[in-house]
Structure formats: structure tokens, C-alpha cells
C-alpha positions as CSV (number, residue, x, y, z in Angstrom):
1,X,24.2,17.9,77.3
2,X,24.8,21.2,77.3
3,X,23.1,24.7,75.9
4,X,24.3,27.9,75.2
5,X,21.4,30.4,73.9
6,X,22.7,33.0,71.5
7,X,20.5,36.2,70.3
8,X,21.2,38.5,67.5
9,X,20.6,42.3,67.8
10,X,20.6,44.9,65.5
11,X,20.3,48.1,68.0
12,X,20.5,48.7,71.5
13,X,17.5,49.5,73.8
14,X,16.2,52.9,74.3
15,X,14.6,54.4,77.3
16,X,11.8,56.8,77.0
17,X,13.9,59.6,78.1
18,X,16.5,59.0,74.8
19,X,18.8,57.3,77.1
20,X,20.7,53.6,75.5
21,X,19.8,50.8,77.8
22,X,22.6,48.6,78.1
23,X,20.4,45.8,76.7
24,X,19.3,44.4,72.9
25,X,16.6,45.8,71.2
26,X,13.7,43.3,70.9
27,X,12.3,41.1,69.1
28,X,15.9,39.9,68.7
29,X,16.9,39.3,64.5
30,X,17.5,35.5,65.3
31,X,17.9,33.2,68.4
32,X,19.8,30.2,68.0
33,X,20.4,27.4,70.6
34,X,23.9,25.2,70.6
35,X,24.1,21.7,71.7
36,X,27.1,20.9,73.4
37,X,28.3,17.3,74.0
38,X,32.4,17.9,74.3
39,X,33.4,18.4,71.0
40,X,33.0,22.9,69.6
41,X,29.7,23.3,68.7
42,X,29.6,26.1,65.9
43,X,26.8,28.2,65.3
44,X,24.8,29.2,61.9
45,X,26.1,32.8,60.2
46,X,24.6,35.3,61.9
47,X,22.3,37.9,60.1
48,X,23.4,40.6,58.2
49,X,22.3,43.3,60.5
50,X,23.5,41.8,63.7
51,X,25.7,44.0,65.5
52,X,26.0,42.3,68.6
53,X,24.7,38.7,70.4
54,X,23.8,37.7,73.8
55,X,25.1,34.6,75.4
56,X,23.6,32.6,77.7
57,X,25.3,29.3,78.9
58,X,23.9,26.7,80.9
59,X,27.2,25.2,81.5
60,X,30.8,26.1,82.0
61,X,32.1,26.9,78.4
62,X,34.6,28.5,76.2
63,X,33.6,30.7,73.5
64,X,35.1,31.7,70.1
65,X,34.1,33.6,67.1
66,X,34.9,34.1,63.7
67,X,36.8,37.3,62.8
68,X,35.1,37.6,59.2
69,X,32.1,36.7,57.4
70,X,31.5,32.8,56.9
71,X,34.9,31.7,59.1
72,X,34.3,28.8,60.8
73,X,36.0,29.2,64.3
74,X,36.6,25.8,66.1
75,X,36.4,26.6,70.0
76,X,39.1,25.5,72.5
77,X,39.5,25.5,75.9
78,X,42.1,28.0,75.8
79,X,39.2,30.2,74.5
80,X,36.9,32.7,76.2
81,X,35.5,31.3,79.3
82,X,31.7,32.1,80.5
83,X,30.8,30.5,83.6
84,X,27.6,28.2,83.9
85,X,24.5,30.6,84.4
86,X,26.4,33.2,82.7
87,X,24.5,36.1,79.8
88,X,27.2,38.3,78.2
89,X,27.1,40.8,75.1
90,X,29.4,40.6,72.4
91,X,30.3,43.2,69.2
92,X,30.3,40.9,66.1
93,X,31.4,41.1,62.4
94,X,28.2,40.5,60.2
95,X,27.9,37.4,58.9
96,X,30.2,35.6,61.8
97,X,29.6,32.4,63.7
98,X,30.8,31.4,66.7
99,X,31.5,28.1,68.1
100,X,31.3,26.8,72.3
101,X,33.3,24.0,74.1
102,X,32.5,22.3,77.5
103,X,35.0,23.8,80.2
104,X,35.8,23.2,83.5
């Protein structure tokens, strides 16, 4: 099996200088954790007020999301790539899901 580790944010980080830290502002709004057994995996809806989501695979996948509220994206190889060990940010539409596929 296979895990990718999503986390919803509302804001970006601050420093105490007034500087934006290139990193979510905790707590995060929700954290949701995909099961992956070969077939796209989709995700709940994400909150209302999240912006953008981290993504952490444990495992080669492909990524896809939903390009409005409620869509129900169905992930393909052909799809975004992350590399196992990989954590990236995304922008998001609220209300989106996304869905993850084993790659190679």
C-alpha cells in the first residue's frame, strides 16, 4: 500500500520580521491521508478556506485535482507526477478534491 499525506492551509507562514515563509500556516484546517492500492484514490472536499495543500507521497504517484467545487477528478498516469519522498504545495479551488494513482 501506498500513502500520500495531504494538508489544507488557509494562510501562509509569517516570520517575525513581517516576511511570508514559503510554508503553511499551522495548525493546518484539515489533514487527510489517501490509501493507494493501484486504482485513483480521491480525496474528501477540501475546506472552504483552504487556499492551498501540501503533499507528501510515500510512493511514486500521479496527482490530479478538481477544477471546481465538488468535481470528482479520477487520476491517471498521464497526470502530475511526484516522486516517492516527495512534499509539494499546490493553489486550490475551495471546495476541490483531488485524487492520486501509483506511478512508475
Amino acid at each position: 500500500m501506498a500513502f500520500a499525506y495531504i494538508s489544507e492551509y488557509e494562510n501562509m507562514a509569517q516570520a517575525a520580521n513581517g516576511y511570508i515563509v514559503q510554508a503553511g500556516q499551522e495548525p493546518a484546517l484539515a489533514v487527510q491521508k489517501l490509501v493507494n492500492t493501484g486504482a485513483s484514490a480521491p480525496s474528501a472536499s477540501f475546506n472552504a478556506r483552504t487556499r492551498f495543500v501540501m503533499v507528501h507521497t510515500d510512493s511514486i504517484m500521479h496527482i490530479k485535482f478538481g477544477s471546481a467545487a465538488g468535481a470528482d477528478p479520477t487520476a491517471t498516469n498521464a497526470d502530475t507526477r511526484m516522486a516517492a519522498g516527495e512534499t509539494r504545495f499546490f493553489g486550490v479551488v475551495e471546495g476541490a478534491k483531488c485524487a492520486v494513482i501509483l506511478g512508475t
